[in-house]
BANU-771423 format. One line per field, with one value per residue (C-alpha): residue in three letters; x, z, y. Coordinates in steps of 0.25 Angstrom, whole numbers, padded with zeros to 4 digits. Example, Ala and Ser with C-alpha at 12.3 -4.5 7.8 and 13.67 -1.06 7.14 Angstrom:
REM BANU-771423
rest <- (ALA / SER)
X <- (0049 / 0055)
Z <- (0031 / 0029)
Y <- (-0018 / -0004)
This chain:
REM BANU-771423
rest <- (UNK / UNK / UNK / UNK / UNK / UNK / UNK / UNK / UNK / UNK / UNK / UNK / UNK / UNK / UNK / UNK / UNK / UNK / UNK / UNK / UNK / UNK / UNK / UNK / UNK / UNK / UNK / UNK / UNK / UNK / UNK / UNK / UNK / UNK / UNK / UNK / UNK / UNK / UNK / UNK / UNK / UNK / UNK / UNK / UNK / UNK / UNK / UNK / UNK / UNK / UNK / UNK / UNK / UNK / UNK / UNK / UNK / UNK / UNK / UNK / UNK / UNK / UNK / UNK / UNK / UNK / UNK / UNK / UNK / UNK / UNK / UNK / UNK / UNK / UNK / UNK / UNK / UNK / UNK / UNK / UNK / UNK / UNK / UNK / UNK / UNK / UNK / UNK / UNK / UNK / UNK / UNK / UNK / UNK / UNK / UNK / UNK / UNK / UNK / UNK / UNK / UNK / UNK / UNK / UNK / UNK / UNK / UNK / UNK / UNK / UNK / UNK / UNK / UNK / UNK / UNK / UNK / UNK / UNK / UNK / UNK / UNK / UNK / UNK / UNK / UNK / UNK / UNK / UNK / UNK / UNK / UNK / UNK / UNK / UNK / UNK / UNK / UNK / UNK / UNK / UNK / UNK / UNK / UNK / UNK / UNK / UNK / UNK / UNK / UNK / UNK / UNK / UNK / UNK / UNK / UNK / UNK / UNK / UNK / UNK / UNK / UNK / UNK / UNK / UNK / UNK / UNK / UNK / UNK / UNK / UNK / UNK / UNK / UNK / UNK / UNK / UNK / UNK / UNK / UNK / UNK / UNK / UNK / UNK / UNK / UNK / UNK / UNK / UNK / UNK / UNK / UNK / UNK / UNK / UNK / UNK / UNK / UNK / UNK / UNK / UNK / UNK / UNK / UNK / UNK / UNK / UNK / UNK / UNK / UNK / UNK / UNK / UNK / UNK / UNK / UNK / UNK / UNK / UNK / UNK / UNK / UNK / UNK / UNK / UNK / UNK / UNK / UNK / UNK / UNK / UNK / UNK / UNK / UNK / UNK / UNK / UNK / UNK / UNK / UNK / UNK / UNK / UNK / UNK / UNK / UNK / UNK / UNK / UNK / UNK / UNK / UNK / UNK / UNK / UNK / UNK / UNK / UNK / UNK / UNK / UNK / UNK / UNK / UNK / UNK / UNK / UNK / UNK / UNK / UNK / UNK / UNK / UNK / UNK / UNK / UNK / UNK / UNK / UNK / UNK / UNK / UNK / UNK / UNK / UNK / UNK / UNK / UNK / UNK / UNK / UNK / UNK / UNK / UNK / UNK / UNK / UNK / UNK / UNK / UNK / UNK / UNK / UNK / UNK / UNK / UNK / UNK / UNK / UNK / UNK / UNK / UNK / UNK / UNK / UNK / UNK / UNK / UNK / UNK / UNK / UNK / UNK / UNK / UNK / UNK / UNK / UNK / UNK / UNK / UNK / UNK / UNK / UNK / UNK / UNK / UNK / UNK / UNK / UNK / UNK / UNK / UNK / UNK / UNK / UNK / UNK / UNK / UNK / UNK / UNK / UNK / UNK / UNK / UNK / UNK / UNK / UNK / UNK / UNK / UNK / UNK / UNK / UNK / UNK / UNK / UNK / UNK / UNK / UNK / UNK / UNK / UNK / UNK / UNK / UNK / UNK / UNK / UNK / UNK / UNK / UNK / UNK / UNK / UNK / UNK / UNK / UNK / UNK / UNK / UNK / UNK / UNK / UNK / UNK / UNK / UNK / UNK / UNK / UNK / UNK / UNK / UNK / UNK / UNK / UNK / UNK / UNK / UNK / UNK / UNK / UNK / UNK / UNK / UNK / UNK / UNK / UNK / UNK / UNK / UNK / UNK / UNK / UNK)
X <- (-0107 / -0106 / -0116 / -0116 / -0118 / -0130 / -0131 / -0143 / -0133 / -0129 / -0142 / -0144 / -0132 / -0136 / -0149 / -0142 / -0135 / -0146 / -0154 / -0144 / -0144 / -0160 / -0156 / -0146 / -0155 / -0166 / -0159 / -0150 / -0161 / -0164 / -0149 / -0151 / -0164 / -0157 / -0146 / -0157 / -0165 / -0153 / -0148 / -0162 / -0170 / -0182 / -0193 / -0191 / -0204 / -0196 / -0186 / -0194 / -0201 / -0187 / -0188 / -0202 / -0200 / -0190 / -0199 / -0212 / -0201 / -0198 / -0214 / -0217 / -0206 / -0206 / -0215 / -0206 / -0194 / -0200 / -0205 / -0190 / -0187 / -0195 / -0194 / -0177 / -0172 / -0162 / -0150 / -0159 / -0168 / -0155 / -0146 / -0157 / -0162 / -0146 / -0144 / -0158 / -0152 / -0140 / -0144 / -0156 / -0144 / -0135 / -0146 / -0152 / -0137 / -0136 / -0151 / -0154 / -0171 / -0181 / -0185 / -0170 / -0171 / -0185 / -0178 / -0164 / -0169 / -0182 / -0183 / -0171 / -0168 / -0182 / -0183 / -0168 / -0173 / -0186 / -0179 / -0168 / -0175 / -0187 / -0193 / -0177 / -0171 / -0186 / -0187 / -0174 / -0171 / -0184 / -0180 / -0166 / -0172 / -0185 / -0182 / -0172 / -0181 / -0181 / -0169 / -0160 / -0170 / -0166 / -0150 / -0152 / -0160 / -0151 / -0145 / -0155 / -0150 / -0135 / -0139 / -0147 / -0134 / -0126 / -0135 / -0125 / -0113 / -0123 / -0124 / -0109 / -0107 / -0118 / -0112 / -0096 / -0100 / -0114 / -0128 / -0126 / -0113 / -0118 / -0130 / -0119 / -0111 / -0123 / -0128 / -0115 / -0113 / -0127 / -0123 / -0110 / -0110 / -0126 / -0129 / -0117 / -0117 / -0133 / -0131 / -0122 / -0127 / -0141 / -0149 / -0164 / -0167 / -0157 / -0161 / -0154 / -0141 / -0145 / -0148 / -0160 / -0166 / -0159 / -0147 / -0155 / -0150 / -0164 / -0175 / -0185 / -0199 / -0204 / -0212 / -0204 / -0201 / -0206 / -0205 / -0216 / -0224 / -0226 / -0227 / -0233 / -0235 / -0226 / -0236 / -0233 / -0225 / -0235 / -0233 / -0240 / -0246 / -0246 / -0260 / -0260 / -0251 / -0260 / -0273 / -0266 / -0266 / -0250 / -0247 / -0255 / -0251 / -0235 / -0240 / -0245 / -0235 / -0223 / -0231 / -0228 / -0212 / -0210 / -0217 / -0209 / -0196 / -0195 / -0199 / -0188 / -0178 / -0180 / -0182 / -0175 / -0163 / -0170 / -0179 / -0168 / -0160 / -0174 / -0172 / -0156 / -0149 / -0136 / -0138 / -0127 / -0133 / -0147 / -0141 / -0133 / -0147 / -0154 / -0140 / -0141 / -0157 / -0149 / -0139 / -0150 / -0158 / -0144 / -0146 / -0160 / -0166 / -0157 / -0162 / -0177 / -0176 / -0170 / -0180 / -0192 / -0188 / -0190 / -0198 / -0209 / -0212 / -0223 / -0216 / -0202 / -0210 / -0218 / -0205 / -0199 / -0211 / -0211 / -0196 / -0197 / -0210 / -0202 / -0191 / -0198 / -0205 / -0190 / -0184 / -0195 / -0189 / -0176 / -0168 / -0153 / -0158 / -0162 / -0157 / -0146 / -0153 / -0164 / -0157 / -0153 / -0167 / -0171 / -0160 / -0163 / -0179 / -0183 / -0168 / -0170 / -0187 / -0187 / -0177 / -0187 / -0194 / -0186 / -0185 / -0197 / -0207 / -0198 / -0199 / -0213 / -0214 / -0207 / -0214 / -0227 / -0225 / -0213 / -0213 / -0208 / -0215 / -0210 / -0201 / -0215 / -0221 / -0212 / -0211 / -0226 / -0226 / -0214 / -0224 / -0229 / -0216 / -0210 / -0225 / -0222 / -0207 / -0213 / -0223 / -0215 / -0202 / -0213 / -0221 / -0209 / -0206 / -0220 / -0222 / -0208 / -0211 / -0226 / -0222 / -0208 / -0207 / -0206 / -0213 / -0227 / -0216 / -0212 / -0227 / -0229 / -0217 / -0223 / -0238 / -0229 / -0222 / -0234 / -0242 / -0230 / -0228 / -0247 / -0244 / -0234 / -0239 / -0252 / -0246 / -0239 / -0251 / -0256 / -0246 / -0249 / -0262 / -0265 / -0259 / -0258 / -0259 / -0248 / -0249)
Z <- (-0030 / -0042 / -0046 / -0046 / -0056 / -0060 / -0063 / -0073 / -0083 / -0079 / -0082 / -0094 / -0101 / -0096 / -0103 / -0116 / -0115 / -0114 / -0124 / -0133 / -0132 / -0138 / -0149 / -0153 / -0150 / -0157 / -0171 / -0172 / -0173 / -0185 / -0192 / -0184 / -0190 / -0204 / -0200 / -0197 / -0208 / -0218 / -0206 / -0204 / -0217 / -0208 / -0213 / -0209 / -0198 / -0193 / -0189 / -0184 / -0175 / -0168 / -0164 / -0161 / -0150 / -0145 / -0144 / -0137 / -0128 / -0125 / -0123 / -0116 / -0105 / -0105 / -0092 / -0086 / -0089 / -0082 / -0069 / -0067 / -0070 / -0058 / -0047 / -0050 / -0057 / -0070 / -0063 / -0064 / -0079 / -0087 / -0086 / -0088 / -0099 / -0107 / -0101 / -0109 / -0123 / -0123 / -0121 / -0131 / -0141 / -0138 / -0140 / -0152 / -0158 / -0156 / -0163 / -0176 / -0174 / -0172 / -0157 / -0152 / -0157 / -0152 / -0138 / -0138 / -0145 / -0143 / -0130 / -0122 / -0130 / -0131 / -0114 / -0114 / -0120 / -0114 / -0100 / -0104 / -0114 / -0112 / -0101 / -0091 / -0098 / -0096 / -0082 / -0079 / -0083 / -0079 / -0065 / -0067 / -0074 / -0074 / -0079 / -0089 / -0093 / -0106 / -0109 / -0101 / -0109 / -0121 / -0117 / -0115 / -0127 / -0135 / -0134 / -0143 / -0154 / -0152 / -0152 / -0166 / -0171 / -0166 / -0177 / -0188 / -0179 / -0176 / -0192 / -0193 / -0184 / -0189 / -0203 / -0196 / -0188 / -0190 / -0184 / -0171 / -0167 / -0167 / -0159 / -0150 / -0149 / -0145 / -0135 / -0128 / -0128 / -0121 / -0110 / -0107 / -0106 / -0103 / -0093 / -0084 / -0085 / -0084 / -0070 / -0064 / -0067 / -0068 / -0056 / -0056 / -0048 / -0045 / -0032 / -0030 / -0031 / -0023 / -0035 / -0042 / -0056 / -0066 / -0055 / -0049 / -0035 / -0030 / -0028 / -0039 / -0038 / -0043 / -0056 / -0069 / -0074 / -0089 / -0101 / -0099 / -0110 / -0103 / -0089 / -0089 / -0073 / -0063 / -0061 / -0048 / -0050 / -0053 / -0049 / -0060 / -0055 / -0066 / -0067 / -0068 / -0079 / -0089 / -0087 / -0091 / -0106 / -0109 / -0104 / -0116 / -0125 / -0123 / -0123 / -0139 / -0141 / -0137 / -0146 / -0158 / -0151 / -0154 / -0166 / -0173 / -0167 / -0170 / -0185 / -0186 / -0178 / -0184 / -0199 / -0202 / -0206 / -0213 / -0221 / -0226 / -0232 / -0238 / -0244 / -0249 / -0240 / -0233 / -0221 / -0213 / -0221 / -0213 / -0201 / -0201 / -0205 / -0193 / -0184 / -0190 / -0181 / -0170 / -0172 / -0171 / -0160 / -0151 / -0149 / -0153 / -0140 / -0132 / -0139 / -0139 / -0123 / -0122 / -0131 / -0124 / -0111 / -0115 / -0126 / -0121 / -0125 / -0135 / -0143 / -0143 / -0147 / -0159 / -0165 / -0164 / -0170 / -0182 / -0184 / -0183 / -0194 / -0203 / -0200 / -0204 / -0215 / -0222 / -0216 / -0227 / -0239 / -0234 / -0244 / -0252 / -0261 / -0251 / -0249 / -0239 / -0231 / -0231 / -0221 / -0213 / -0211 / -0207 / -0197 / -0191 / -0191 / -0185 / -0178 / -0171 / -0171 / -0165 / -0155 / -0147 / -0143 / -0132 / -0125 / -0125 / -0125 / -0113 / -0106 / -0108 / -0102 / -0090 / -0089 / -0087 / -0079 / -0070 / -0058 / -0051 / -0063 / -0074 / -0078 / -0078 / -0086 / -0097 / -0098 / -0099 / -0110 / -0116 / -0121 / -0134 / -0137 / -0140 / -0146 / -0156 / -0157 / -0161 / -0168 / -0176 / -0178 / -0185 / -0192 / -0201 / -0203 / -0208 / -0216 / -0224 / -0226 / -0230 / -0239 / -0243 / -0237 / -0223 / -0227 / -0218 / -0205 / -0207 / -0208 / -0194 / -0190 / -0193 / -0186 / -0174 / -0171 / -0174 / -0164 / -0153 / -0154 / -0152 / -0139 / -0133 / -0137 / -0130 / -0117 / -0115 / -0117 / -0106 / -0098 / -0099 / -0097 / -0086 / -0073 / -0065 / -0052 / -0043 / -0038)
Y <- (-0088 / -0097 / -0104 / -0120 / -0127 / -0132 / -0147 / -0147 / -0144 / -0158 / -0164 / -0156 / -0163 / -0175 / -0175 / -0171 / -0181 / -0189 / -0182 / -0181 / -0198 / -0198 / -0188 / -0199 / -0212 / -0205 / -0198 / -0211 / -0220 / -0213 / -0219 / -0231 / -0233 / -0232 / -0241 / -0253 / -0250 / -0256 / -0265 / -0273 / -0269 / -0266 / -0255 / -0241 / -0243 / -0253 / -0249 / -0236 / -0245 / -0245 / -0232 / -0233 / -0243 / -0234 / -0223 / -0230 / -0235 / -0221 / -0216 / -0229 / -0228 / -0214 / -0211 / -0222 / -0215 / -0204 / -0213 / -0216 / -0201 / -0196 / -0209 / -0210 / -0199 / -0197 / -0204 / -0215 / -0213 / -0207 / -0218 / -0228 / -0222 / -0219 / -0233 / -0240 / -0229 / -0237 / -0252 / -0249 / -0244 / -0255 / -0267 / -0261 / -0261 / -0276 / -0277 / -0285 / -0286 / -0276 / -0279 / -0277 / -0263 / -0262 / -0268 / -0258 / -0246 / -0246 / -0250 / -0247 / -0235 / -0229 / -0230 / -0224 / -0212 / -0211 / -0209 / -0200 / -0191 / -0183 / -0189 / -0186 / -0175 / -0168 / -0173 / -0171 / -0156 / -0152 / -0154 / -0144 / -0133 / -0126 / -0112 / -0118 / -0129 / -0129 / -0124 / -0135 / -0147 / -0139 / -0140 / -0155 / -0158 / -0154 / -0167 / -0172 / -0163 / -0168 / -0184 / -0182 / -0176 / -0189 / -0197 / -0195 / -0201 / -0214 / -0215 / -0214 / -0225 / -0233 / -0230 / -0233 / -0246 / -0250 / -0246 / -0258 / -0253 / -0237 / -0241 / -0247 / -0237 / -0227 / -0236 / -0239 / -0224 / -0221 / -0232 / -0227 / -0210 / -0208 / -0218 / -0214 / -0200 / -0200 / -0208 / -0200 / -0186 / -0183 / -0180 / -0177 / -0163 / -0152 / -0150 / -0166 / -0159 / -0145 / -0138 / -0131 / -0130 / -0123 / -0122 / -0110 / -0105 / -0102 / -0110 / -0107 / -0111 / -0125 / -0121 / -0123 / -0108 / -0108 / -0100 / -0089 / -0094 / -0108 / -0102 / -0088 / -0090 / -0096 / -0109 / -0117 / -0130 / -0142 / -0156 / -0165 / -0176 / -0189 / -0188 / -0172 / -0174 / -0184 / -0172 / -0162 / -0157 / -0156 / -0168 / -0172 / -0162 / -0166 / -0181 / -0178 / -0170 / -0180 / -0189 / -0178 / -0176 / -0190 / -0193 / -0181 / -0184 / -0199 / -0197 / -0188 / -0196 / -0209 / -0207 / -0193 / -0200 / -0211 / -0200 / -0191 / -0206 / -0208 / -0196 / -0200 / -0194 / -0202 / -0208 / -0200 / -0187 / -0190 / -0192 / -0181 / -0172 / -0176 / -0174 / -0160 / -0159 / -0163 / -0154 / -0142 / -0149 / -0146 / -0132 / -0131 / -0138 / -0128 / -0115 / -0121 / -0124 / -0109 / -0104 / -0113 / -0106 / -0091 / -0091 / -0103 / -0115 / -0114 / -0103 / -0109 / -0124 / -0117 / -0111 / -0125 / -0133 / -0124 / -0127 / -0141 / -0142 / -0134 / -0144 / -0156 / -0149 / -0147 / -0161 / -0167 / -0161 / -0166 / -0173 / -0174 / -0164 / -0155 / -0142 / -0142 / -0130 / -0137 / -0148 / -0134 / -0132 / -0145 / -0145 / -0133 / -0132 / -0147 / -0149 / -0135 / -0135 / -0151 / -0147 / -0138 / -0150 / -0156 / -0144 / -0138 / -0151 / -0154 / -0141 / -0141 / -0154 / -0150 / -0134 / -0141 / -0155 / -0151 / -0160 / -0174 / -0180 / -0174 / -0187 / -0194 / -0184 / -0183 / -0198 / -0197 / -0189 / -0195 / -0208 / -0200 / -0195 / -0210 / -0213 / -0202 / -0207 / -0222 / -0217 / -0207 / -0219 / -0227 / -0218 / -0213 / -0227 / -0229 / -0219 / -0220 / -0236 / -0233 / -0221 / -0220 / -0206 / -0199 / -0188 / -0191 / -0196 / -0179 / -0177 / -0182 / -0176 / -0162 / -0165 / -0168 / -0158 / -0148 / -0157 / -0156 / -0141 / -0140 / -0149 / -0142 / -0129 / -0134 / -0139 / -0125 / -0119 / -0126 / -0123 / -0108 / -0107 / -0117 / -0116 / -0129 / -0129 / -0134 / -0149)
């Protein structure tokens, strides 16, 4: 008999889709921001504070987000949230003062991406796959990595027609193919359309099946209450650590481009270096998902961390007169080393809060994630305007991603040696 199939592929590629949407919102700001630096004249933590806007935007409504995730579902919180990205974009293109960008892209387009990035793609997939977990976050993570490499065609429209027409463009496009297609086909559960997780025939029992090294016993399934979660140590844990994620993250998205022009190098040149990182991130959140599910989260997170320091350790000699090998490295050692932290952190998430609430608890933990991206956006321009230089942004960049790897590594921990008891 042949087996039917299984419709959380669909979500899967809904949610790269969607992912894929932040990776664009996220690495263009960082042309976009060049663009309104010799439109407007502003300093460089000005307009940095655009993107810090965005991000508190992000952390404050996360747990909302996540409310609506869990009372209505994503046929509800995935239109809304493509539908808030576009009408953000859109706005901002027709902006000339600070508080319309603080209004369209901050706003609108920070909530937009709190509800269809980590707090529904976590929510979402967790529910499709248990066994497969990590893996299936990995496919639709990959999405990030293709939406970094689509910067150097927004510097080509901005160089082409201008930087209000590309914003335009990118909005009107959000509006018109992810709304729809976000309305029509996700669903929340499989057992909604007679199907099981991870398209098994069989009932399997409720507990998440993890990596050995996360789950040495088969633990019975927990369901958190709020108040459970905020006493126990990796919600924490993740909470500082999303505070590292985003921190790290946003100083690379936002003044990469700007550093390496610093530097001397062309506009489109830049760009195309941090299209490359997105180039790497595409396969490399798959292989780390994979990885993550038969080697363990810890070990496949350690490997990972050390890549991405050695990453931003080369990205900071980076220069024209660098060696062109050494561009290779970067590439390779941040794009493929950063891209492990989707997949994981997600997984992570979800191995230890599975539930009814999961929605909730991601958007709970999602407030220090867009702390760190505000903080981050800001700092970098602080730090250039105080100092000339990038170099102590890239400093912060390295202390956060040694402080996310000691977090997570902590809250697996946890879950190996403590057993909780089922609720």
């Amino acid at each position: 008999m042949r087996r039917p199939f299984f419709y959380g592929y669909v979500i899967v590629a809904l949610c790269f889709l969607n992912v894929m949407l932040v990776g664009t919102c996220m690495a263009a700001f960082s042309v976009f921001n060049v663009a309104l630096l010799e439109a407007f004249r502003w300093p460089r933590a000005t307009t940095a504070t655009i993107a810090s806007v965005n991000g508190l935007t992000y952390s404050a409504l996360a747990p909302v987000a996540g409310w609506i995730y869990d009372r209505l579902g994503p046929r509800i919180l995935m239109p809304l949230g493509c539908g808030l990205v576009g009408l953000g974009l859109v706005l901002s293109s027709r902006g000339s003062s600070l508080w319309q960008f603080y209004l369209g892209y901050g706003l609108l387009t920070g909530f937009g991406l709190g509800c269809i990035d980590f707090v529904g793609t976590t929510a979402v997939i967790s529910h499709w796959f248990r066994r497969r977990r990590a893996t299936a976050i990995g496919f639709a993570a990959m999405g990030l990595g293709l939406g970094i490499v689509i910067v150097p065609l927004v510097q080509l429209l901005i160089a082409g027609y201008g930087w209000r027409t590309a914003m335009l463009l990118f909005g009107g496009a959000v509006m018109g193919a992810l709304v729809p297609l976000n309305a029509l086909f996700q669903r929340r559960r499989p057992e909604d359309i007679g199907q099981l997780p991870d398209g098994d025939r069989v009932a399997e029992p409720e507990a998440p099946a993890l990596a050995a090294e996360t789950a040495p016993k088969r633990v019975p399934h927990r369901e958190w209450a709020l108040r459970d979660v905020l006493a126990s140590f990796p919600f924490w844990a993740i909470l500082v650590g999303h505070l590292g994620v985003g921190t790290g993250t946003s100083l690379m998205y936002t003044h990469a481009v700007a550093h390496l022009v610093h530097t001397g190098m062309t506009k489109l040149g830049a760009a195309s270096v941090l299209s490359l990182v997105g180039m790497a991130r595409i396969p490399g959140t798959a292989i780390w998902g994979f990885v993550s599910d038969r080697l363990g989260r810890k070990r496949a997170f350690g490997i990972s961390t050390l890549m991405m320091l050695s990453g931003i350790g080369v990205f900071m000699l980076l220069g024209p007169a660098a060696p062109r090998w050494w561009f290779a490295a970067f590439v390779f050692l941040y794009g493929l080393g950063h891209s492990a932290s989707h997949p994981i952190y997600s997984s992570t998430i979800a191995d230890i809060f599975w539930g009814r609430n999961i929605a909730t608890i991601v958007g709970m933990l999602e407030i220090t994630f867009g702390l760190g991206f505000a903080t981050g956006t800001w700092f970098g321009g602080f730090a250039y305007d105080a100092t000339g230089s990038y170099r102590y942004a890239w400093l912060l960049a390295l202390l956060c991603a040694a402080l996310i790897y000691v977090c997570i590594s902590g809250s697996l921990i946890w879950q190996r040696r403590f057993r909780p008891e089922p609720g």
